[in-house]
N, C-alpha and C positions, 0 to 999 in steps of 0.2 A: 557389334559386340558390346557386352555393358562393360563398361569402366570398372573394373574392384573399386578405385578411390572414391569413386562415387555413388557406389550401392547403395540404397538402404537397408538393412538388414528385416527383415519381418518372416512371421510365422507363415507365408501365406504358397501356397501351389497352382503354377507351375514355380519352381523356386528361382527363375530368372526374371520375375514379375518385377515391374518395374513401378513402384509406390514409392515419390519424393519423397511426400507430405508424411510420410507413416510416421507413427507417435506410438509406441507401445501403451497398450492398457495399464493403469495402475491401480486395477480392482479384479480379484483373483477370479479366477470360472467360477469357484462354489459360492461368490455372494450374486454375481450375474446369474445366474443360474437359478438360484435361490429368491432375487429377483421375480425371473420368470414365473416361475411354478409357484410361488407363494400368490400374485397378484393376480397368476388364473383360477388358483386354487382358491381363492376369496369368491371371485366371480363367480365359480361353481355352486359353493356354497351358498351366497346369498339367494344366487337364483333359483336353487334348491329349495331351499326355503319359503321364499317368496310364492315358485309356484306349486307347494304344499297345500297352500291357503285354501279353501273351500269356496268358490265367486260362485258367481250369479248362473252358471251355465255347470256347477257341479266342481268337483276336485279333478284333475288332469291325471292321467296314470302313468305310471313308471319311463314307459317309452317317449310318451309326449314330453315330462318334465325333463330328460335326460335331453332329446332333440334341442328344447329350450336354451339350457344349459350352453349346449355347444355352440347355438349362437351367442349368446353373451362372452363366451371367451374366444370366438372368433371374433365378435365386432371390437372388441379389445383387443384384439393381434392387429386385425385389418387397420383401427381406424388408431391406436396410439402408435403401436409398433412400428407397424410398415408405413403407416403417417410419417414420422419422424425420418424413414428414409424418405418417400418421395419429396418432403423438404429438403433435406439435409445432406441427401448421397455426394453432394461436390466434396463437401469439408470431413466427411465420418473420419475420412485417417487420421486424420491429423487433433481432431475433438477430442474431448476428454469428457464432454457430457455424460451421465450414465446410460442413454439410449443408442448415444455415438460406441461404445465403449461396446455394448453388448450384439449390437451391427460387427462390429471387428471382430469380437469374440465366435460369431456365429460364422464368420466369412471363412473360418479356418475351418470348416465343410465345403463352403463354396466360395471363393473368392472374387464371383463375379460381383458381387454387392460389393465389396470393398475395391474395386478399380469400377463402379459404376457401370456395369457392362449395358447394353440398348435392352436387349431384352429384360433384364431381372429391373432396370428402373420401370422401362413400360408394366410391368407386372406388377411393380409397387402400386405404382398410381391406379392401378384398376382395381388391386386389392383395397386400398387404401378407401379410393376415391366410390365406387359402384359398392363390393360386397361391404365394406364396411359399415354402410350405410344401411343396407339390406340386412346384413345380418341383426343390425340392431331390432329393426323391423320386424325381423323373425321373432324376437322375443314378447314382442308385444300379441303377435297374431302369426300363426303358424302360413300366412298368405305367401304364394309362390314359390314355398320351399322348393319345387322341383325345379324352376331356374335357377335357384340359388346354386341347387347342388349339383347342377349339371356345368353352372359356369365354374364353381369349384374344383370341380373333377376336371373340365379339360384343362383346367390352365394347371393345374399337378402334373396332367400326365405332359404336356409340353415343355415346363419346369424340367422333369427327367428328362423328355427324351432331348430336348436339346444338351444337354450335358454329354447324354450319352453318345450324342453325335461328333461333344468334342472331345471322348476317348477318356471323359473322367479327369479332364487335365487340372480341373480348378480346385481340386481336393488330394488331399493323400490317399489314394486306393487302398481299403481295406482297414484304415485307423480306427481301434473299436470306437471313440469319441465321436471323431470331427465328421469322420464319414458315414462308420455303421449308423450313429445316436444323432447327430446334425443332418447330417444331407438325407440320409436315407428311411430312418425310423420318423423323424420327426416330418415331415412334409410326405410320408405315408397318411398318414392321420388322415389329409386332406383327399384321399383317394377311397382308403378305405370306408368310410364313417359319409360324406357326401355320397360313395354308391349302396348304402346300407338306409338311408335316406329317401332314396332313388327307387329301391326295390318297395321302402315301406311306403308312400308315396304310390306308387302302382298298383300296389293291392289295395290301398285306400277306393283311389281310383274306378279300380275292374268293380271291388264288390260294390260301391255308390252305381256301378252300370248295370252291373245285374238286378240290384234292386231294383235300380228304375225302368227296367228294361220289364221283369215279371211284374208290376205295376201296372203296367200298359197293358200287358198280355189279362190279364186281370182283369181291368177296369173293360177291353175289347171283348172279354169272353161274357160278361153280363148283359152288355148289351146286345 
């Protein structure tokens, strides 16, 4: 049983979690937050802009520069964000860095990041360490996307189901925030948008075979 005298008190679910080190945040969710979506929203934009440009191979359209986009603020999640955990997951509770700080903030959806749990560090370092690297990649030259999005997409859908298997224990079930907006809207993204990818990617694909396929038929029927 835990000691009352020796709890730590913290925001985090199941609410018998046992965090020594915990250190309350002293930077509110609206500037963490604010943080967040200001720094992707930059990313956005410049990338936006950037591949506006008109190169050597013509201007890129709508869909293409959007694809673009989503890798630069994934290689920006993958390799600062979730970088800073796969260093840093022993000390977060206790940190008061501002990326320690928004790791805590964000654990009050999942708490396995903040007790360091096996799976969510293994997850970091391969976000971190392989997509983040790739995703940069992706910005430069649309090469691979379909691994990209398919290694995205399964490690999402394992992200949920392992949660789901522990019965939702790491979060407050149903919180519009931590759960609906943290756990659940926001690591959507990485499901939705990766199999939207996936699809556009395949048709890419099929109609490149078709043509090449009527080419041949073509080229066989002249001679």
């Amino acid at each position: 049983m835990m000691d009352a005298t020796s709890a730590v008190l913290h925001p985090y679910w199941p609410r018998d979690l046992l965090i020594p080190t915990y250190v309350a945040n002293d930077r509110s969710m609206s500037e963490i937050l604010a943080f967040l979506f200001s720094v992707s929203g930059v990313f956005l934009l410049v990338t936006w802009l950037i591949t506006g440009r008109k190169g050597t191979t013509g201007r890129l359209g709508t869909w293409r520069r959007l694809a673009v986009c989503w890798f630069a603020v994934c290689g920006f999640i993958h390799g600062v964000i979730e970088g800073w955990f796969s260093l840093y997951y022993d000390i977060i509770p206790g940190d008061q860095s501002f990326l320690s700080q928004l790791w805590k903030e964000y654990s009050k959806g999942d708490s396995r990041y903040v007790i360091a749990d096996n799976f969510t560090c293994l997850y970091g370092d391969r976000d971190c360490l392989v997509l983040g690297a790739f995703q940069l990649l992706g910005c430069i030259c649309l090469f691979n996307q379909q691994a990209l999005q398919i290694c995205q997409l399964y490690g999402a859908v394992l992200y949920f189901f392992t949660e789901h298997r522990d019965g939702y224990a790491h979060s407050e079930l149903g919180h519009p925030v931590y759960f609906w907006f943290y756990f659940v809207f926001l690591n959507t993204l990485w499901i939705v948008i990766p199999f939207a990818l996936i699809v556009d990617a395949w048709r890419q694909l099929s109609a490149a075979q078709t043509h090449t396929d009527n080419t041949k038929s073509q080229k066989s029927k002249r001679k």
